[in-house]
C-alpha positions in Angstrom: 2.7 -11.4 10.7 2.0 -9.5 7.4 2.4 -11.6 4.1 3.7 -8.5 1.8 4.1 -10.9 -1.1 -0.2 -11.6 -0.3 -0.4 -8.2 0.4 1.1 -6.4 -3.2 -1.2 -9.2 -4.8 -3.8 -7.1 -3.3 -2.8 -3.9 -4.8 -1.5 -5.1 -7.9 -5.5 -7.0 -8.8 -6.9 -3.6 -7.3 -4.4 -1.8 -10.1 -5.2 -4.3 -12.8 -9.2 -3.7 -12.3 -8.8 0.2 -11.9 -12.0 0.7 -10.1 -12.0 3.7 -8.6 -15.1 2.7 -6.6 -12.1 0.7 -4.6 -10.1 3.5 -3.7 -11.3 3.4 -0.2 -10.7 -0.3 0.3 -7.2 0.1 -0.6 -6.8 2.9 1.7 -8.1 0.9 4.1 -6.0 -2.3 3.3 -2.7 0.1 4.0 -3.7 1.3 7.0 -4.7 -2.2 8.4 -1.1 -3.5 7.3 0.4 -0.2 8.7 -1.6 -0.1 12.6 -0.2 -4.4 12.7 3.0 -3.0 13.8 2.7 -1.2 17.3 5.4 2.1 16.8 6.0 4.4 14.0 9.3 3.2 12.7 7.5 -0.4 12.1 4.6 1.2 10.6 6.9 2.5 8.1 8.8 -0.2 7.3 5.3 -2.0 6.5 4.3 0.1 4.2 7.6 0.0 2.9 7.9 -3.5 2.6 4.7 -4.0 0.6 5.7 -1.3 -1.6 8.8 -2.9 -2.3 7.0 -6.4 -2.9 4.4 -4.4 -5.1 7.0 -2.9 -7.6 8.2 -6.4 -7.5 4.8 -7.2 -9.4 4.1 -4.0 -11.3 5.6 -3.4 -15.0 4.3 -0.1 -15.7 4.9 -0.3 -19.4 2.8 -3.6 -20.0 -0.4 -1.1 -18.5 -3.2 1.0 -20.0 -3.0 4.6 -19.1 -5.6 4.3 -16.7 -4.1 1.4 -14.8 -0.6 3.5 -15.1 -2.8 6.0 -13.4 -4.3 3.7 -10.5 -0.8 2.7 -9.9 0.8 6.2 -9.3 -2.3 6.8 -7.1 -1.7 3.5 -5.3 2.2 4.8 -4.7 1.2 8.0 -3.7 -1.1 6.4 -1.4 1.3 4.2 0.5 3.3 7.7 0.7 1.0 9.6 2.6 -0.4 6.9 4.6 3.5 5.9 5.0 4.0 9.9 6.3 0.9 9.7 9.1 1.5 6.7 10.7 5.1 7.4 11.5 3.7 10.3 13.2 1.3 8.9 15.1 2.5 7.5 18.6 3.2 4.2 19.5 0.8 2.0 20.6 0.7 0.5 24.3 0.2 -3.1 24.2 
């Protein structure tokens, strides 16, 4: 089961550091938390989940502009990610 609370703590540090060296490790962090759940609709409501527990975290106007920056690319992230997953099939355990 996916700690989203652990998981936004992920993102958030990632945002607070705004390395963009790290761009693919978050990418890949989203996609391991989507593919956990076996159908689209789940995969989804993952990323939706963390995004939620991320905005939790986040106050935009405490942030430089470059972490402001890391964080709308984070979001948009979890968007698009959010948009393939639910397309791809569901898996057959």
């Amino acid at each position: 089961m996916i700690d989203f609370q652990h998981e936004a703590g992920r993102l958030a540090a990632f945002i607070d550091r705004a390395d963009r060296e790290e761009m693919a490790a978050v990418q890949s962090d989203l996609l391991r938390i989507a593919l956990e759940r076996p159908d689209p609709a789940g995969r989804a409501g993952a990323l939706d989940e963390v995004q939620a527990a991320l905005s939790d975290r986040i106050r935009p106007d405490g942030m430089s502009p470059l972490q402001q920056a890391f964080y709308v690319a984070v979001l948009s992230m979890i968007e698009r990610t959010r948009e393939a997953v639910s397309k791809a099939p569901a898996r057959q355990d």
